[in-house]
N, C-alpha and C positions, 0 to 999 in steps of 0.2 A: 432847129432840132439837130443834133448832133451826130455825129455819122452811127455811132453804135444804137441808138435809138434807133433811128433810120434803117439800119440794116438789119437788127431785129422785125422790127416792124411790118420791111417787105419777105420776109423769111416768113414769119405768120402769115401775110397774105397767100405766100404761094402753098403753104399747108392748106388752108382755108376755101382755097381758089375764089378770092373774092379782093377787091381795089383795095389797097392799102392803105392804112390810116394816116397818112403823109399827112402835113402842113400845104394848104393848095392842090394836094393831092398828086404832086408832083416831086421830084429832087431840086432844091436851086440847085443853077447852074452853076455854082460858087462849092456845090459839094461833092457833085460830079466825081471827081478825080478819085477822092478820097474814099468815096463807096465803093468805086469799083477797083481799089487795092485793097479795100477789107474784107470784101468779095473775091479776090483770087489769093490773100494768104488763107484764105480756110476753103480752098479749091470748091468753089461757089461760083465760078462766072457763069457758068451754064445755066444757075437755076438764075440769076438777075437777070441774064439776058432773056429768058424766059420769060418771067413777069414783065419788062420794061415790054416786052413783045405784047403780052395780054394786056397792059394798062398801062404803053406808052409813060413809064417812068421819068424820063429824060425828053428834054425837049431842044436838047442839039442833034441836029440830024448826024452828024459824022461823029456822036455819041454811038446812037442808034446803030448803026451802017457797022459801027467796029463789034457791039452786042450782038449783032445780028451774023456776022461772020464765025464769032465764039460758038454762038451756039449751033450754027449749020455743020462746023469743023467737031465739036462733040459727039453729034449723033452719029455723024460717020463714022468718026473713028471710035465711037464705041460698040455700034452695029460690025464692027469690021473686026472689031477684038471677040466680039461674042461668036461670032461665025465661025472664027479661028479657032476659040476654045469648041465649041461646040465638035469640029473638025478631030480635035483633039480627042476630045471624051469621048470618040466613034473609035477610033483609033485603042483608047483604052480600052473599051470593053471588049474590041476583036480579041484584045491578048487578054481578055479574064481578070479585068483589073478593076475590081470595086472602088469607086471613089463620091465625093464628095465637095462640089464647090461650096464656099461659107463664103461668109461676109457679103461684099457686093451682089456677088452675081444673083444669088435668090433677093437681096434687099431690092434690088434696083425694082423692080417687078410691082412695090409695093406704092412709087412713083407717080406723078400724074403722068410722065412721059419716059420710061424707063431710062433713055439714054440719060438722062438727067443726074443719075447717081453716078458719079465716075468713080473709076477704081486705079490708084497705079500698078497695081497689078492682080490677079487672078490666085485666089488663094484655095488650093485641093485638098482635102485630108483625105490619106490613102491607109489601108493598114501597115502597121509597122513592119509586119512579113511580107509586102509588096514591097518594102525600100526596095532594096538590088534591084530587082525585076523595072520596078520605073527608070531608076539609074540609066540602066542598060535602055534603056526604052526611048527615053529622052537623048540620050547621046546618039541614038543611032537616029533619031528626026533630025540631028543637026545643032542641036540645042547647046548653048556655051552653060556652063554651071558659076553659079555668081558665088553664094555662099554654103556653106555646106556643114552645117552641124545639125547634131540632133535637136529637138524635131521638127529642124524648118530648113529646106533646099531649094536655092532660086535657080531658075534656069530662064536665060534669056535667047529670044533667036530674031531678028530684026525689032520688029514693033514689041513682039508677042513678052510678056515677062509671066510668069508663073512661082508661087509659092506653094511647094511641095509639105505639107505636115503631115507628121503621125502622131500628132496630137496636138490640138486645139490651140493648149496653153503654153507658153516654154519658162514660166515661172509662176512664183505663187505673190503675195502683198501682205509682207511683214507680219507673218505666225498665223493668219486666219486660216479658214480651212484648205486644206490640198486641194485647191486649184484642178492643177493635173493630173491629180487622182480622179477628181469629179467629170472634168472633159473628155478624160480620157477614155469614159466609155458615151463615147459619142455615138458609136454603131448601134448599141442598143436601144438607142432612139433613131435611126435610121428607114427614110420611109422610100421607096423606090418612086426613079422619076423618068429618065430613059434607059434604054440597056443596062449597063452597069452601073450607072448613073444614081446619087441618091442625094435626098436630100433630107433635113433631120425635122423632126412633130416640133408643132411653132412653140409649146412651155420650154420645150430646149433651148430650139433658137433663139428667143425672145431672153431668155435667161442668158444665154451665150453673148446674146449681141451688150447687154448691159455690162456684163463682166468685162468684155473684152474694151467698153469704155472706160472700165473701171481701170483696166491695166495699164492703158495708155494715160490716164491722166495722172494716174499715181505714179508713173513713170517720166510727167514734166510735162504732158499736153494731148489734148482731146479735142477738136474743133467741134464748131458748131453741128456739121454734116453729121455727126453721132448720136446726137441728139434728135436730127431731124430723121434719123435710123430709127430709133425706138419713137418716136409720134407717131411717123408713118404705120409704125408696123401696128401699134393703138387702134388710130383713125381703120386700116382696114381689116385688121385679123382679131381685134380686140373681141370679139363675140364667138370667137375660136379658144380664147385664154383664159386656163382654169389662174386669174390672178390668186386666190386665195394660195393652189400648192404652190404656186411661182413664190409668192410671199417665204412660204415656211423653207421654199428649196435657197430666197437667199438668208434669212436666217439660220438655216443650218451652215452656209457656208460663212455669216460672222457679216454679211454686207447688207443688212436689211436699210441700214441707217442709210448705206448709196443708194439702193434702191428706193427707197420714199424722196429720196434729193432729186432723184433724176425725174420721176414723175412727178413729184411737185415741178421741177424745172420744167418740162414740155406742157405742164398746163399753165404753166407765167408767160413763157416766150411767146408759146403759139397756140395756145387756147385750144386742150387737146386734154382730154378728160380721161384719167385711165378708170375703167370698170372697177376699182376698189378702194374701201376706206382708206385715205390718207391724215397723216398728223396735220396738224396746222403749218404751212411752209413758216421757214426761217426766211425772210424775204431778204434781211439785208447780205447773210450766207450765199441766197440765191443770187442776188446784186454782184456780192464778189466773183462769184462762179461764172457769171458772163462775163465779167471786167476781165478775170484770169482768160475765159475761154477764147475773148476775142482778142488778146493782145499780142498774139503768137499766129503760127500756121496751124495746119490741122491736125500736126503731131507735135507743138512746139521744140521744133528742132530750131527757132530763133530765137528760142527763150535762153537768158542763164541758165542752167539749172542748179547753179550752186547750192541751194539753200535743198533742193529735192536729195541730189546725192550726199550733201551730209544730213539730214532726215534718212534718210536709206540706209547710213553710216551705224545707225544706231543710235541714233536721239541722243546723244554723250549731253550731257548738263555737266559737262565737269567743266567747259572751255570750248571754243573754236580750234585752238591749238591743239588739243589732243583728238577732238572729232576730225578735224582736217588729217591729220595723222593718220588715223586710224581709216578715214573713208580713202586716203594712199595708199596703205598696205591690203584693207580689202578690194582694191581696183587691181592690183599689180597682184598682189598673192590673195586669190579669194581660195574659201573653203572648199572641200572637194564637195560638198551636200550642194553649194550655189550653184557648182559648173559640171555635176555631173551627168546630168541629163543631157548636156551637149557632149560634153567627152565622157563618152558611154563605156569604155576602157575603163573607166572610176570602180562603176558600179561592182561593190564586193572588193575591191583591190584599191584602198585611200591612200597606200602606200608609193603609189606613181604619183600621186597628187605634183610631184615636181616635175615629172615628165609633160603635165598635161600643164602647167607653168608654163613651160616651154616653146609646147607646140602654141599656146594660146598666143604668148608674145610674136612668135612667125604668122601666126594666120589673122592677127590683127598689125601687122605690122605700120600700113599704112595708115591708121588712125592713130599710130605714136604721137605727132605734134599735137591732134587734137587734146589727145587727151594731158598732154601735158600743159598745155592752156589751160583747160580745165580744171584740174590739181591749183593751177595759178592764181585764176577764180576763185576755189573754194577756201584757198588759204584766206583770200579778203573778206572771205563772205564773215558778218557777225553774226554773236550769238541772237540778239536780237532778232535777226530776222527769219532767222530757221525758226525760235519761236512762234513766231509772227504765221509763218507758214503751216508750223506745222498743227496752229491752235484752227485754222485756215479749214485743214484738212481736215481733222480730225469733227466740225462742224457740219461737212457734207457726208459724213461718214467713211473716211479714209483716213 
């Protein structure tokens, strides 16, 4: 059996909580090696070592011994990160500061064993009229500030990393509906959890967590762990989910065709049924969507992404030569509508657009070589294969 099978396989099992459909029922010791690197590019060691725990996967003992260390070192130091944040949000709400953990921190909950879901970092949506007041908040805990544009602020202080938003989204996915418009009234669905502490009604989150798959993969990668996000949240909230408005809320936003891919995918992989009519799955679509999902990390930052940023470029069918071109000029001088929601100075005033040029070159400066590799890459990339990709895409509904 082949390691992508295989590691499918035990993925369902641990959904399932039931012995995996293995060959022997076990891993040969000949594939060993290769599991457990397809297992820590999509930040998974935790959950293999988990099963190998429940059902003895592996039958080298100093296999075991090193799973068995992964997963003791996990739960600490994710018990130690929540403590921390927890610490944190007491601290918010002394000062009056409404906020919001997403992603991880409520997902993990939905887990056989919460530590299980890792997160690299701790992601908070605050209100926009809270920015300063956090600012100032965070600097005086100690906090270093990582990055710093609108509407996402990282502040790191030893272990501890946090992602500050004032809004969910920080872009939209080629003309469908405003995104950031729709996330944006995240409060609105805001249900209280401790002190100032809130957390959002699961048709949101549930909607939330899909899209936010949606962004990353249309952006060059999504791991497995995304997927195993919206199963989970299926298997235990699913009799909580008005699926039907869920359905019409992602049609309205233009993503219904992702959203029937992704619940056809979590009931192929891991045998996980969502509560409402689906189309017939596209199976061999689905086939390419693991093949893509598992050939990179969890954000495909190993992948090329040639063929996504000239797709992103504007789909050019005139040549490689002019879409490479052109996805050059929109990297180096993009529109002021792309970047104005980070350089917030734009908004109403397009006319700085070269100011904000500017600053953008300085505050990215260190990713200069990268991206200049990049451009190097897209120049070889052929027209062939953007097609290739973007007929790819456009099949899962992206």
């Amino acid at each position: 059996m082949d390691t992508q099978a295989q590691f499918i396989k035990i993925m369902r099992s641990f959904v399932a909580d039931e012995p995996p459909a293995l060959d022997g029922g076990s891993v040969a010791a000949g594939d060993a090696a290769e599991l457990i690197r397809c297992a820590a590019r999509q930040n998974l060691l935790p959950v293999l070592a988990y099963v190998n725990k429940k059902w003895k996967l592996f039958s080298d003992a100093s296999v075991t011994a090193q799973l068995d260390n992964i997963l003791y070192g996990a739960i600490a130091g994710n018990l130690n990160r929540c403590v921390d944040f927890e610490a944190l949000s007491d601290i918010f709400t002394e000062h009056g500061i409404a906020h919001m953990p997403v992603k991880g921190y409520y997902l993990r909950g939905l887990y056989p064993l919460a530590e299980l879901r890792a997160f690299g970092d701790i992601d908070i949506l605050i209100r926009p009229s809270d920015r300063q007041k956090v600012h100032r908040l965070m600097l005086s805990l100690g906090y270093t500030v990582g990055h710093d544009w609108e509407p996402t602020y990282s502040y790191r202080k030893g272990s501890e990393y946090y992602e500050i938003h004032t809004n969910l989204m920080d872009g939209d996915l080629d003309g469908r509906s405003d995104l950031r418009a729709y996330f944006g009234e995240a409060w609105a669905h805001a249900v209280p959890d401790a002190g100032m502490r809130f957390m959002t009604e699961d048709d949101f989150h549930f909607t939330y967590t899909v899209c936010h798959l949606a962004k990353h993969l249309y952006g060059g990668g999504a791991g497995i762990r995304m997927y195993l996000d919206v199963a989970f949240y299926i298997l235990r909230r699913g009799d909580r989910l008005d699926l039907a408005h869920i359905r019409a809320e992602f049609e309205r936003l233009r993503l219904d065709g992702f959203f029937f891919t992704v619940m056809n995918a979590v009931r192929e992989w891991f045998g996980v049924d969502a509560p409402c009519p689906l189309p017939e799955p596209d199976r061999e679509a689905l086939g390419e969507l693991l093949d893509y999902t598992l050939s990179a990390d969890l954000f495909g930052h190993t992948r090329d992404r040639s063929v996504v940023r000239l797709r992103e470029g504007g789909k050019s069918r005139k040549g490689v030569k002019s879409t490479g071109i052109g996805v050059f000029i929109g990297t180096v001088f993009p529109p002021a509508a792309r970047i104005e929601s980070r350089y917030t100075f734009l908004i109403g005033r397009h006319w700085l657009l070269p100011v904000a040029w500017v600053v953008r070159i300085f505050a990215n400066i260190r990713l200069i070589p990268t991206r200049i590799a990049e451009m190097r890459r897209v120049s070889r990339t052929g027209a062939a294969a953007v097609d290739e990709y973007d007929g790819f895409m456009k099949r899962i509904g992206l």
